[in-house]
N, C-alpha and C positions, 0 to 999 in steps of 0.2 A: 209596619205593625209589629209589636212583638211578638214575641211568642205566646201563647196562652198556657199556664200552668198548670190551671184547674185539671183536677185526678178527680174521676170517680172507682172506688171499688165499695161493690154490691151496690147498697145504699146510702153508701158514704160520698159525700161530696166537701171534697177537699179544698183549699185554694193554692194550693201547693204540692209538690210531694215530697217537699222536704219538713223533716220532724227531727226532733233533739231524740239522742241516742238514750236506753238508759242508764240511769247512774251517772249522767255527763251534766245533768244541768237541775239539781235535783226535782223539783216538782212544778220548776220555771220561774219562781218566784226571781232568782237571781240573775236571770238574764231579764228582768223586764227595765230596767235601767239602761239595757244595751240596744232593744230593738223590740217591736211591738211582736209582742206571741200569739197573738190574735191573727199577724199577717202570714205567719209559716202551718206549712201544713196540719202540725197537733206537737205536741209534748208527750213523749213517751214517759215517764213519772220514773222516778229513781223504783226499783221491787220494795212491793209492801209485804209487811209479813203480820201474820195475824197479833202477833203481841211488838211491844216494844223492843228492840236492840238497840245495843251500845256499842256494837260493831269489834271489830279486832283492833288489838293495841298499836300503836305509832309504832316504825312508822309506818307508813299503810302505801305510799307509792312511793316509786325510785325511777326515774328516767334511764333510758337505754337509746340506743344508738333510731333515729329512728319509730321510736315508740313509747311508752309508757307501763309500767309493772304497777298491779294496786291490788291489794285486798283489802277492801273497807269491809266485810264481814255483815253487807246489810244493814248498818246500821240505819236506824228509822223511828218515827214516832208510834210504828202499829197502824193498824189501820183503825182502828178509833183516833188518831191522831189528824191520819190524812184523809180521813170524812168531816172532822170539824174543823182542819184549819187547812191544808193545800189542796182540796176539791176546790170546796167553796173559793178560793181565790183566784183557780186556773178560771171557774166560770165566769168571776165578777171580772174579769179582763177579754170574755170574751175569747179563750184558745181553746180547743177541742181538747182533750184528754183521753189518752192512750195510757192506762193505767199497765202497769208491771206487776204482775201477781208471783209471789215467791211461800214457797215452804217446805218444811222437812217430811211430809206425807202428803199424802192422795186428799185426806181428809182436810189438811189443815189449805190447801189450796184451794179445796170446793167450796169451805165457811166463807175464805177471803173474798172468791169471786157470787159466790152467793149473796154477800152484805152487798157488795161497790154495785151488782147488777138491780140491788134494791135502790140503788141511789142514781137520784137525777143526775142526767149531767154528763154520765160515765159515755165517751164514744167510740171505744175498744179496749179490748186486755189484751197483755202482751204476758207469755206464760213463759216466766223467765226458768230453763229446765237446767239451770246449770246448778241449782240445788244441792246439795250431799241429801241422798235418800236414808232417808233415818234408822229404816229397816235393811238396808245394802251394805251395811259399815262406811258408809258416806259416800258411796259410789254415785257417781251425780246424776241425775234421771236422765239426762240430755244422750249419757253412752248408751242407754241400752233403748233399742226400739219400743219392749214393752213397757219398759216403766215407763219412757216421754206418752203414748201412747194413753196407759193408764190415769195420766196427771191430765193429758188434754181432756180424757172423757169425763170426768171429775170436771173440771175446769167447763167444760161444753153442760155436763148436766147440771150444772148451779147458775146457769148464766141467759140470762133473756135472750130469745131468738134472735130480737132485731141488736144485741151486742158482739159484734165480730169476735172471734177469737184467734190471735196470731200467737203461734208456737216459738220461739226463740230457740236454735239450733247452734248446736256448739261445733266446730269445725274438728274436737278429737276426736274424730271415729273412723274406722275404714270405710265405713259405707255411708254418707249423710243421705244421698237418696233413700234408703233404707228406713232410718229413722223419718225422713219427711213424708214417707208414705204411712207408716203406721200413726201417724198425728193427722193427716189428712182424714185417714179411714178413723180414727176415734172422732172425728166432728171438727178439726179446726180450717178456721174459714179463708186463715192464712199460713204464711212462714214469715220467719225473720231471720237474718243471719248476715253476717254469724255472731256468736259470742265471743271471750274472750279465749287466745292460745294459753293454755299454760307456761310458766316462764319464772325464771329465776333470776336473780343476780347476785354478784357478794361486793360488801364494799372493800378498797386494795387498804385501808385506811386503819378499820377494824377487824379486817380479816374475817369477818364475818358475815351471814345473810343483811342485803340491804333493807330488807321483808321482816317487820317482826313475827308474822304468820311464813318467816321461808320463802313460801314462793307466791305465785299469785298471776294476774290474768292479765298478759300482753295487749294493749290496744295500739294505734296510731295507727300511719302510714305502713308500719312493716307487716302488716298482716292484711294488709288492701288485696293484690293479688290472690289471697288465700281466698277471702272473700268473695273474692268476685267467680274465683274458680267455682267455688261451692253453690254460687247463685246460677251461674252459669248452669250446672249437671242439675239440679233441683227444677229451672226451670224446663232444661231438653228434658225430662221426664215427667214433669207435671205444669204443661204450659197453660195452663187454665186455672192455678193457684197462684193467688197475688201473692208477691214476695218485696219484702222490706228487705233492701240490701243497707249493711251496717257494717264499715272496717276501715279508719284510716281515710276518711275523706275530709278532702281542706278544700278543694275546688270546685267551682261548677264542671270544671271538664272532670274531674272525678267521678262527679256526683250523676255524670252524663253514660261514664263506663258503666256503672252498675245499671242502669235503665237498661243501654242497649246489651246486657249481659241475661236482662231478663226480668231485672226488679221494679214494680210499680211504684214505688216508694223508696226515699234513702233518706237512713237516719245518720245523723252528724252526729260524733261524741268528743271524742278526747281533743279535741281543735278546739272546743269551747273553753278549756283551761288557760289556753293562753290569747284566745280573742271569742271572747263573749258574744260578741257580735257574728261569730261567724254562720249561721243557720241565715240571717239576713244577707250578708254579701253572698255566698251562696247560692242561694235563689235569684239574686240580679243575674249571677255569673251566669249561672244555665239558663235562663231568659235569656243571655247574651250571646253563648254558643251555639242554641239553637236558631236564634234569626238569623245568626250569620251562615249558618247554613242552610237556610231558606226553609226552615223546619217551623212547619203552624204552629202545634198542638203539642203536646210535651207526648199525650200520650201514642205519640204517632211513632217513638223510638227507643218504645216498650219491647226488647227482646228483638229488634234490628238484625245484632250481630248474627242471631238464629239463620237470617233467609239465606238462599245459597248463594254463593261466590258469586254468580254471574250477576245475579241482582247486586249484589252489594258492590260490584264491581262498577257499576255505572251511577255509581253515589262518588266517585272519583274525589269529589270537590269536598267532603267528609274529612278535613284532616284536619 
């Protein structure tokens, strides 16, 4: 038999727990030619913001050894865009939708999650804190405990009970426990993480930044480890907080580390740019690692690596 996928958190029932990362697949529309998005756990939605962007100027990503640099600056339709045209289409296919709420204040976050929690459909927000705070001189809310804090309970008061709310955690800070406790105490019903490293490059060509915005936000495989470390201390401190692990995964045995690291969910991103299809292989994958090692339930290797040595010690056959 295989394995069984199905994740429940709260009152969520998944069929999967794997979901497209954000900003890696915009609103799903463009992977449904590659694989049915109905059949992976949800679509996390590129961040909405309350009015329309046009994002930052070309070029917006440059490849690095290992990983990827991008600042696309939010670009998006507003979120009157993505009520009339990428809600409605994630539903008419049938995929859950994990919406990405983004903005430059407390206020403009609340409006956002206040309209989508007015709308059918919505079956979580994902509170992307990597924002430049508008009041901070663009200090991003994610560094500082109180401001991520301040944006979840904004984010938690405009939002229906029964719509989860996951915090999106950026991995620059000395302390991330820190900041995922004061998101927890302001109302969020999860975590996600991590976001993007900050990151540079120059091209040898034009001697110049590769970045028309300079620098911009590392994804791929080189920041997988960072991740998982970050998921790793977040869960030993709040093992009763679901956490979406996001960093660099192409594999199901990837996608297996973050699980037994701690995360009840993992989102795929920057792999989707060069196989669309990958959130579907994926989920075979980890199907396929867990029967083979005689693992039922997916949710049976939720935080694993947690128990002590001597237990894990007699899982031998785990490799």
């Amino acid at each position: 038999m295989p394995a069984d996928l199905r994740t429940r958190i709260g009152h969520l029932d998944l069929p999967s727990p794997i979901l497209t990362a954000s900003g890696c697949a915009g609103s799903g529309r463009e992977l449904a030619q590659f694989s049915d998005v109905a059949r992976i756990g949800a679509i996390i939605t590129k961040s909405v913001t309350l009015e329309p962007k046009a994002g930052n100027p070309a070029p917006r990503m440059a490849e690095t050894p290992s990983g990827l640099l991008s600042s696309t600056g939010l670009q998006g339709p507003g979120l009157d865009g993505f009520l009339q045209r990428d809600l409605p289409w994630l539903l008419s296919r049938g995929a859950r939708a994990f919406v990405s709420v983004a903005g430059h204040t407390t206020r403009e976050y609340g409006e956002v999650s206040s309209r989508l929690s007015d709308s059918a459909g919505v079956t979580a927000l994902e509170v992307n804190l990597g924002c430049p705070d508008a009041a901070a001189a663009g200090r991003p809310f994610a560094l500082d405990a109180a401001a991520a804090g301040a944006v979840v309970a904004a984010v938690r008061g405009s939002t229906r009970y029964d719509i989860p709310v996951f915090a999106k955690l950026s991995p620059e800070v000395t302390d991330i426990v820190a900041v995922a406790r004061a998101c927890v105490a302001a109302g969020a019903d999860g975590l996600s993480m991590i976001n993007t490293l900050p990151g540079m490059a120059i091209d040898p060509v034009t001697f110049r930044p590769a970045l028309a915005g300079l620098a911009g936000g590392l994804s791929g495989p080189a920041v997988r480890p960072v991740a998982v470390r970050c998921v790793w201390a977040v869960r030993e401190a709040l093992p009763d907080v679901p956490i979406i692990g996001c960093g660099g995964v192409r594999t199901g045995r990837d996608a297996l580390e973050f699980l037994l690291a701690g995360a009840s969910l993992v989102a795929v991103g920057t792999v989707l740019f060069h196989d669309p299809s990958a959130c579907s292989r994926i989920q075979r994958e980890l199907e396929e690692e867990l029967t083979a090692r005689g693992v039922d339930r997916v949710t049976d290797v939720v935080g694993r690596a947690h128990q002590p040595a001597a237990y894990a010690a007699e899982r031998h056959t785990w490799v």
